[in-house]
N, C-alpha and C positions, 0 to 999 in steps of 0.2 A: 541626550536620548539616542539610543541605539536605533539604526536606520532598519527598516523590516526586509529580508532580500528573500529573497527565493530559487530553488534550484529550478530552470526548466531542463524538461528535459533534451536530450540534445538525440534525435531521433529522428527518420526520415517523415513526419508525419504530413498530408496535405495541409495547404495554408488553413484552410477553415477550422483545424483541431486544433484547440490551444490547451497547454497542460503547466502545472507549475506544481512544488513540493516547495513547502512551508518550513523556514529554520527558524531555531527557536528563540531567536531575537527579535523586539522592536515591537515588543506586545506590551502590556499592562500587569499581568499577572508578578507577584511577586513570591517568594520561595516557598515552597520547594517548584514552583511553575514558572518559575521565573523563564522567556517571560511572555511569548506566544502561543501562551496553551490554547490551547482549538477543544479542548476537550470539557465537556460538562462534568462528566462521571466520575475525575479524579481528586476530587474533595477543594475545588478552584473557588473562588468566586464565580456565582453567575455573574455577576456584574462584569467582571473581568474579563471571562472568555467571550460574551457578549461586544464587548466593546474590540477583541481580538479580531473576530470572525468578522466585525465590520470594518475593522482595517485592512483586513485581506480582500473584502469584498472590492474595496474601492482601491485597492493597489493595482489587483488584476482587474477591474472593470468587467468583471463577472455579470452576465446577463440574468442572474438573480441569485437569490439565495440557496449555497449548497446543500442537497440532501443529505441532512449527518443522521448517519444508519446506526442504529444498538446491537455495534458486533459482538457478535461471541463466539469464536472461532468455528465457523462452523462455513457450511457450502452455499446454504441459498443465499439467489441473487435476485434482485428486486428491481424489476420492470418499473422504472419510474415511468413510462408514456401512460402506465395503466393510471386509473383516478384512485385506484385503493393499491398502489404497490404497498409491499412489504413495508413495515422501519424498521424489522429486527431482521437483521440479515449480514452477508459479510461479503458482499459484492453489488453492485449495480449498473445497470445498463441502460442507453437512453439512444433514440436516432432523433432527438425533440434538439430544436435549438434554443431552448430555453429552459433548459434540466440542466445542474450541475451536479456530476457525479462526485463523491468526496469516503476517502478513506482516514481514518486515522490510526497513526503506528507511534511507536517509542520502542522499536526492535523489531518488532513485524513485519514483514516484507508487503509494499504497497505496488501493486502491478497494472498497470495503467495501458487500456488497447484501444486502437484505431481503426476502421474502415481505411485502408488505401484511397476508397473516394472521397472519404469524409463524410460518410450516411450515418456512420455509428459510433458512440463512443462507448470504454466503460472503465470500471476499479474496482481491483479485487482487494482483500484484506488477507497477507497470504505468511501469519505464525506458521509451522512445521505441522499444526493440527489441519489448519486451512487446506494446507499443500497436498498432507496425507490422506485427506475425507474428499476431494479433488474441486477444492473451489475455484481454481484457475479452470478447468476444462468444463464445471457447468458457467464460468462467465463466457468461454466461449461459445457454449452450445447457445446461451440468451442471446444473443448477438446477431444470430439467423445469418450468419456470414461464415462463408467457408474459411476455412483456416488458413488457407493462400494467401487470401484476398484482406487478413489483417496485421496488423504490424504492435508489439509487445515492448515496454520499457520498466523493466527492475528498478523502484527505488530505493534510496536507505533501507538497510537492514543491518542486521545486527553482523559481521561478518562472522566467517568460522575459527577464525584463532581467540573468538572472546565467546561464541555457544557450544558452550557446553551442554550435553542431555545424557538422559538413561541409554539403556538396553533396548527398552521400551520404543523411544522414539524411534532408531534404527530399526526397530524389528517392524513399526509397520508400515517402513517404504520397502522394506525387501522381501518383505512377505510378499505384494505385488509384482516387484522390479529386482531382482536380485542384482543388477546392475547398479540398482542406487545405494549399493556399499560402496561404491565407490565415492561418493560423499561423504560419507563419516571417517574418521583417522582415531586412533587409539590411542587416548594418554593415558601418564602413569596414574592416574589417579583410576583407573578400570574401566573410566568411561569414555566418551567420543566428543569429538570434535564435530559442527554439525556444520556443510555447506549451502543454506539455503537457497542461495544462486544458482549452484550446480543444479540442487534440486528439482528449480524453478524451469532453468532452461531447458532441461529433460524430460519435461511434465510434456510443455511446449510444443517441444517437438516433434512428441511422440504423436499429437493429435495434428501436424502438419504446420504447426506454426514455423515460419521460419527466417522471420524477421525480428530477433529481439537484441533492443538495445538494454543500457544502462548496467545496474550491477558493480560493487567493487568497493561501495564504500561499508563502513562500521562506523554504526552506529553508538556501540559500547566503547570508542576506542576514542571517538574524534565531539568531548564534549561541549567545547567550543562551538560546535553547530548542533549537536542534536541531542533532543532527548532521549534518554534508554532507561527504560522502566528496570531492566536487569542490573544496570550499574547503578542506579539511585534509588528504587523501588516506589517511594512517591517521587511523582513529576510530572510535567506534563507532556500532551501529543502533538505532533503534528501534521500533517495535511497534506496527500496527493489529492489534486483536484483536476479535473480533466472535462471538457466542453466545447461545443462546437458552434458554428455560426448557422 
């Protein structure tokens, strides 16, 4: 049986923030989720993703069970401290030491923030729709933390030499940013190349973030660790998960 690992992130975060990204080995699920799928919605076993979600539980020793939100590429972010936060939503935020924030991707970009003091945590869901509708900058506005004062790490995502999109998608970062052509690249096939990362860190920064780790890997590229819904179409997700003491 394949041993379950996870990536943490490698990022200046204070001791009390603990965060980890889920690969997609050392689960139960068998094909096409083979075999960590963390995901309900993609035609799994519940039994299976069930039994997944509690092996992560108790790998990380998670101080309870994570809030798994019904994204749909979209901006709102869901105050977990409230007694009725959102569950359909594509970010979340918590300064509760006993809230786990929890994303799930298979090319998606997962964006995971910090308080500097360790007051706050959160994780955003951040496709090119997320990025363009500005889900990263209302997770920081939930956050009630200056943008100084928090620190940002990029997980897996799909890189740019394996997404491809329209006209469409370039045109509604540059309608905004005309600088964010500088992300997209021209192939012969008429369409673009699309840098998610780039995208990401220049959302970031534009709103004063200025501490962001991570970024670099591909997801479509490197299947041995992860799922990419783009390269397999069914499969399953996995899990940035981020939590404080």
């Amino acid at each position: 049986m394949t041993s379950l690992n996870t990536l943490i992130p490698d990022w200046r975060a204070p001791e009390r923030v603990h965060a980890a990204f889920t690969l997609r080995h050392g689960g139960v699920s068998v094909r096409p989720y083979d075999s960590l799928n963390v995901g309900i919605h993609v035609g799994d076993s519940a039994a299976a993703v069930a039994e997944n979600r509690a092996r992560i539980h108790r790998k990380l020793l998670l101080p309870g069970e994570p809030v798994w939100l019904e994204q749909v590429h979209g901006a709102q972010v869901s105050q977990l401290d409230q007694s009725s936060h959102l569950t359909r939503a594509d970010a979340s935020v918590t300064h509760s030491a006993a809230k786990v924030c929890a994303i799930q991707v298979a090319d998606c970009m997962p964006v995971l923030f910090a308080a500097r003091d360790g007051s706050a945590v959160g994780a955003a869901h951040a496709g090119w729709r997320g990025l363009a509708g500005g889900v990263l900058e209302a997770t920081v506005q939930s956050l009630s933390i200056a943008p100084s004062q928090l620190i940002a790490w990029l997980g897996p995502a799909i890189g740019p030499e394996n997404f491809e999109v329209g006209t469409e998608v370039r045109d509604a970062f540059v309608a905004g940013d005309a600088a964010a052509a500088e992300a997209f690249v021209a192939n012969d096939r008429g369409r673009w190349q699309c840098d998610l990362y780039w995208l990401a860190r220049r959302r970031l920064a534009s709103i004063g973030l200025a501490s962001i780790s991570g970024g670099g890997w591909c997801t479509y590229a490197d299947a041995g660790r992860f799922f990419s819904y783009r390269r397999d179409g069914r499969c399953g997700r996995m899990a940035a998960l981020i939590w404080r003491d």
